[in-house]
C-alpha positions in Angstrom: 11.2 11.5 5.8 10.0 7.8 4.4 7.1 8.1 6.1 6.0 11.6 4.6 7.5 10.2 0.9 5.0 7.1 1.2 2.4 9.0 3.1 2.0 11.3 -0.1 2.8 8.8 -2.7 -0.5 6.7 -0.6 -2.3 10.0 -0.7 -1.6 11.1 -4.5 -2.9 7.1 -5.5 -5.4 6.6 -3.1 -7.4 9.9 -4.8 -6.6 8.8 -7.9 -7.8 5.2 -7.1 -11.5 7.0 -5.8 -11.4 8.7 -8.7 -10.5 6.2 -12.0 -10.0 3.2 -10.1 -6.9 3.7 -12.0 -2.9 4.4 -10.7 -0.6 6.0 -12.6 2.4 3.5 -13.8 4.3 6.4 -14.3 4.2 8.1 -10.7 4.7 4.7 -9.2 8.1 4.3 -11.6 8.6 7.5 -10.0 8.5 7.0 -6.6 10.1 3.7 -7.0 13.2 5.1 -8.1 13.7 7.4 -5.1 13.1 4.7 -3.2 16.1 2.7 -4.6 18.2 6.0 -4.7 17.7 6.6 -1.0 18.2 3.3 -0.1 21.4 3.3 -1.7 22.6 7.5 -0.7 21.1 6.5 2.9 21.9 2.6 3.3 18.6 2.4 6.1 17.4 -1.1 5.6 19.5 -4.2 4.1 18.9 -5.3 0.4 17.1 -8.9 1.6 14.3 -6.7 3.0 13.9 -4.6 0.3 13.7 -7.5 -2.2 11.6 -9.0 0.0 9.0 -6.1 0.7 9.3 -5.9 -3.3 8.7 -9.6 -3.2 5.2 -8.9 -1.7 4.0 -6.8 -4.3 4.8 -9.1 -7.1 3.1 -11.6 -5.2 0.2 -9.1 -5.3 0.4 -9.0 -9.0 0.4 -12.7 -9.1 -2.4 -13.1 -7.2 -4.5 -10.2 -9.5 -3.4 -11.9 -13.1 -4.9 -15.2 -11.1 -8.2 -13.6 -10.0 -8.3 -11.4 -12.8 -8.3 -8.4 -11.0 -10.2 -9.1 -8.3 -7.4 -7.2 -6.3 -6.0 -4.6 -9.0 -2.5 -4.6 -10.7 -2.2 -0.9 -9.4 -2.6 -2.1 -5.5 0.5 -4.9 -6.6 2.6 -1.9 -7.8 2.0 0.4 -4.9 3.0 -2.5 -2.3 6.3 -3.0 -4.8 6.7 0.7 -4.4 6.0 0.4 -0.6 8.0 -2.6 0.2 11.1 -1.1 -1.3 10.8 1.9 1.0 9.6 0.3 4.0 10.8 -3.4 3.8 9.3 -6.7 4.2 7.8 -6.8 7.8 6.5 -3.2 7.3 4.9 -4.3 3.8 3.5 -7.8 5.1 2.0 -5.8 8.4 0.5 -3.1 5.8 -1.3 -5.1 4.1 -3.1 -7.5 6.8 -3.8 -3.9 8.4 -5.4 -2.6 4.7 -7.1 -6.0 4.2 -8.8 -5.4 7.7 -9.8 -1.7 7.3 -11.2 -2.7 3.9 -13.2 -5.5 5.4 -14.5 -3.1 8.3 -14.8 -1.0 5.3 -16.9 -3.6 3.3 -19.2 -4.5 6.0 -20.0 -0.6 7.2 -21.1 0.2 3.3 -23.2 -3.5 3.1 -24.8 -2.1 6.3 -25.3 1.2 6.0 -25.7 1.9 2.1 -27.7 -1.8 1.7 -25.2 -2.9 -1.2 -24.1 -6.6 -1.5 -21.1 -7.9 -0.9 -20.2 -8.3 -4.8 -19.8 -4.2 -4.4 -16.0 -3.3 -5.8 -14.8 -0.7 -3.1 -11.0 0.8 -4.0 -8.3 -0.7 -1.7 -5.8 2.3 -2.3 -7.8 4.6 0.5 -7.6 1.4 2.8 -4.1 1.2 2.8 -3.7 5.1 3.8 -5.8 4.4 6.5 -3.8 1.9 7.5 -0.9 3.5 6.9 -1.6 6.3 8.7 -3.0 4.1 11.8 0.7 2.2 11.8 1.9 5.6 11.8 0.4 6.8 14.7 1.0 3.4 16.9 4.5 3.5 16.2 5.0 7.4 17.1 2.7 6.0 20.3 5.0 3.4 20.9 8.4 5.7 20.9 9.1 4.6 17.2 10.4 7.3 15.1 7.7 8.7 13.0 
């Protein structure tokens, strides 16, 4: 069931990201707060890892007001969103999988569509790839999916 909640939560953002390089503040509130209330109704992970898979997406906001925006404020609030259903580990390994498929990403449009590097892609679709490839290699592996 998490995995369908933040499949479609990742799918919802990541169209509106293509879209209006934009994500809603509101849907993310949203979806945070089921997050918290199945946490608490369902008890699946402990309270450190959800803090700290929170943790990773303030960093995330951090690291945007620093480069000002050169990763987004919305891709800070969907990792909060995602490290509070997911956890820490899950979180941290999301994002080094979105930063690769953006960079594969990155380098197949400077190839094949002959922009420059400088050329702003949205990260949102990333992360569902990625999530979506973690998906599959944990249903692979005999993880519950």
């Amino acid at each position: 069931m998490i995995n369908g909640v933040v499949l479609t939560m990742l799918s919802i953002e990541s169209i509106a990201d293509i879209r209006s390089r934009s994500v809603s503040v509101l849907r993310q509130a949203i979806f945070w707060v089921f997050a918290v209330v199945f946490n608490i109704v369902f008890y699946y992970q402990t309270l450190s890892s959800v803090l700290g898979g929170m943790a990773l997406g303030i960093f995330l906001l951090l690291v945007a007001y620093v480069t000002r925006e050169g990763i987004g404020y919305g891709d800070g609030l969907v990792f909060i969103v995602t490290g509070t259903y997911v956890g820490l580990a899950k979180n941290a390994k999301l994002l080094f999988a979105s930063l690769v498929v953006a960079a594969v990403t990155g380098i197949g449009v400077y190839l094949f569509k002959k922009r420059d590097f400088k050329a702003q892609l949205p990260f949102l679709p990333c992360v569902l790839i990625a999530y979506i490839i973690e998906m599959i290699i944990e249903h692979i592996k005999g993880g519950t999916v």
